[in-house]
C-alpha positions, 0 to 999 in steps of 0.5 A: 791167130796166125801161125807166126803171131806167137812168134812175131810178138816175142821177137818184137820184145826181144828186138825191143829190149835189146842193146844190140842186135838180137841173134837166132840162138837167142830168137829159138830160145826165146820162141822155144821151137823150130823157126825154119817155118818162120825164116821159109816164110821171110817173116824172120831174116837173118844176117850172117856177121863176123865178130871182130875176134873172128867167131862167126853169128847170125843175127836175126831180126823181123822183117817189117815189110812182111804183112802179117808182122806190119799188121801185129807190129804196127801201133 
């Protein structure tokens, strides 16, 4: 098992489930730890977004071309 399969795989859910886009607080949540090594490794990337009230987020989602998530992710 790689590093980041875990993680991989409970972002593919999140990002499958999802109504909109998936943020990175929800992403740490869900994961239950640090994701740095993940965002580091561009197996996770992340958006920076103004909501139309002004508020600032990050969205995060998977970054399909990185090999090991082609691999997990690829049915």
């Amino acid at each position: 098992m790689s590093s980041f399969e875990s993680l991989i795989r409970v972002v593919d859910t999140l990002e499958e489930g999802a109504a909109s886009y998936v943020t990175l607080d929800e992403v740490r949540a869900a994961a239950g730890d640090d994701v740095s090594a993940a965002l580091d490794a561009q197996v996770l990337l992340v958006d920076y977004r103004t909501r139309v009230d002004g508020s600032e987020m990050t969205l995060c989602r998977l970054n399909r071309r990185h090999p090991e998530v082609v691999r997990l992710t690829a049915w």
